[in-house]
C-alpha positions as CSV (number, residue, x, y, z in Angstrom):
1,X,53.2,87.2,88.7
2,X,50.7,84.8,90.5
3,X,52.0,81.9,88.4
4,X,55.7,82.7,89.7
5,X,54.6,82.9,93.0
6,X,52.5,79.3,92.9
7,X,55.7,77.8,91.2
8,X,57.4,79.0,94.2
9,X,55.2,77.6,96.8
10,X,54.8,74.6,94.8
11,X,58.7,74.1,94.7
12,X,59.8,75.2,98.2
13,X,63.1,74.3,98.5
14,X,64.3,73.0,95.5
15,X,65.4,77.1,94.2
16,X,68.6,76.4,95.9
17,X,69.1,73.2,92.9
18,X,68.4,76.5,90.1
19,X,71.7,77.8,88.7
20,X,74.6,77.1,86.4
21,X,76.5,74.3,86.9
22,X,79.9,75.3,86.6
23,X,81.8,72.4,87.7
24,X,84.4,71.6,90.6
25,X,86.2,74.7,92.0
26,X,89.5,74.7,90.1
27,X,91.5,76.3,93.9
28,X,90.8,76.6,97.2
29,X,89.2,79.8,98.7
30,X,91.3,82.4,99.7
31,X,92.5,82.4,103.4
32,X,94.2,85.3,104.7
33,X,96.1,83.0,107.4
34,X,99.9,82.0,107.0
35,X,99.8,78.4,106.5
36,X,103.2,78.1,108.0
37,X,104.5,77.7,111.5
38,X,108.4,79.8,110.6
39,X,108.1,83.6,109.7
40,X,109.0,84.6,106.7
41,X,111.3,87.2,105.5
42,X,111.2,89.7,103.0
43,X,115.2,90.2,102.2
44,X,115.6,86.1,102.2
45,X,112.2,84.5,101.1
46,X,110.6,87.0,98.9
47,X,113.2,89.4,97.1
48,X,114.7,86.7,95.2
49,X,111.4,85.5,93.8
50,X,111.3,89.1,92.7
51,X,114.7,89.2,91.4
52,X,114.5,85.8,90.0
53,X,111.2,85.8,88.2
54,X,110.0,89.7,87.8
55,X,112.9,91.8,87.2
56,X,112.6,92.0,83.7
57,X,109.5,93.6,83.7
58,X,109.2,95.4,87.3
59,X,112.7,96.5,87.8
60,X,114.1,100.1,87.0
61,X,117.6,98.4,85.2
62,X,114.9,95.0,83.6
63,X,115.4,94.8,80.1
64,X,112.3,95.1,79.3
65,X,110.3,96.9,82.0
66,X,107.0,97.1,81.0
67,X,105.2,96.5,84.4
68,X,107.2,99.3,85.7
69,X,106.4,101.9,82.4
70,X,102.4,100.9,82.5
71,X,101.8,100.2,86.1
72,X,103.8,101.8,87.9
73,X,104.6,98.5,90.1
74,X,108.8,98.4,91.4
75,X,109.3,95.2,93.0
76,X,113.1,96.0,93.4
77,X,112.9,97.3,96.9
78,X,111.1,96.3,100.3
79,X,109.8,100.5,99.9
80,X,108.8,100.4,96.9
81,X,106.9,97.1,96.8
82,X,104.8,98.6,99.8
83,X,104.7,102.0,97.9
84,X,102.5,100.4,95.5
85,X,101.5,100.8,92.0
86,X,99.8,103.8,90.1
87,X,96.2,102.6,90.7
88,X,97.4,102.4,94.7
89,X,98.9,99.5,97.1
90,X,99.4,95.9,96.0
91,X,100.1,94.5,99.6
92,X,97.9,95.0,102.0
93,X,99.3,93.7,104.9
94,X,97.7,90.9,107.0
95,X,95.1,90.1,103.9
96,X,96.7,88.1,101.0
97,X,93.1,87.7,99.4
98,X,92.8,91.4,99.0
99,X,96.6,92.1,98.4
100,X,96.7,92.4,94.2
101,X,100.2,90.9,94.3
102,X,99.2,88.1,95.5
103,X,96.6,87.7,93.8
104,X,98.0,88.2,90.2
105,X,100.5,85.1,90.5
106,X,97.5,83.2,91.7
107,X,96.0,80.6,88.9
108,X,92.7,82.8,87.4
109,X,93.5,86.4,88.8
110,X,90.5,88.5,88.9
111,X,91.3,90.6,86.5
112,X,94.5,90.8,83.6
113,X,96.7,88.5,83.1
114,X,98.7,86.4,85.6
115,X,102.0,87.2,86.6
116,X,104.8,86.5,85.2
117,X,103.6,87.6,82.0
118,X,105.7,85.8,80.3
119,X,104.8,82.6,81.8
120,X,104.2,79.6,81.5
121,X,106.0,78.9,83.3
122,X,104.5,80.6,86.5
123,X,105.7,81.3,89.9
124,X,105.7,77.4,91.8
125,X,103.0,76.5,94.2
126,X,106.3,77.5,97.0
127,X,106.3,80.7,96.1
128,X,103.0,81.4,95.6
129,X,102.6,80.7,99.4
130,X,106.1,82.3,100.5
131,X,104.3,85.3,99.0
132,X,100.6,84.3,100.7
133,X,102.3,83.8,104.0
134,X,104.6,86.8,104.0
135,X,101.9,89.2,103.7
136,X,99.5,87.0,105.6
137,X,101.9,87.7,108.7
138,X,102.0,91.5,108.2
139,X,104.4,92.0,105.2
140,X,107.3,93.1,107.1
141,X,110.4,94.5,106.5
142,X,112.4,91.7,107.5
């Protein structure tokens, strides 16, 4: 104990040197701000990524829809995107960084796969933010 504690007055501030180095960060931070200047809209912007890219797996009639069977996600309808998933809500509205959808098509999700599963290839950069923004400004019904 006394030896840590003369290594530590001996040292002063170089402990903040001490750690892993783990490299460049590979994405921004998180902001929960819309990046854009136009709203968007749910029926024009964000249902046809859904339709486009997640039906298969998170619609009621997808042909395969296993996100729907184990999760309990529907991304088919403005309702039942908001409803939520089995675990609880993937939007939370005004916080992209805390909203799970958002955060699953992200590159490095915190936990699972990314989304779509059967990606690569992934949602584009676009979308990703479409989704980012819409929920950034409140994920309305629009």
């Amino acid at each position: 104990m006394r030896a840590a504690l003369v290594v530590l007055v001996l040292c002063g501030g170089c402990l903040d040197d001490i750690g892993p180095n783990v490299g460049a960060p590979v994405a921004e931070l998180c902001a929960n701000g819309a990046a854009r200047s136009s709203t968007v809209s749910f029926a024009r912007d964000i249902q046809p990524i859904f339709d486009a890219r997640c039906k298969a797996c998170h619609y009621p009639n997808g042909i395969a829809p296993i996100g729907l069977q184990v999760t309990g996600l529907n991304l088919s309808t403005y309702q039942t995107v908001i409803s939520g998933a089995i675990a609880g809500p993937v939007v939370i509205p005004d916080e992209p960084c805390s909203s799970i959808l958002y955060l699953k098509v992200t590159p490095g999700p915190p936990f699972g796969s990314r989304m779509p599963l059967n990606g690569p290839p992934f949602l584009t950069d676009g979308d990703i933010q479409l989704i980012h923004d819409w929920i950034a400004e409140g994920a309305l019904a629009n």
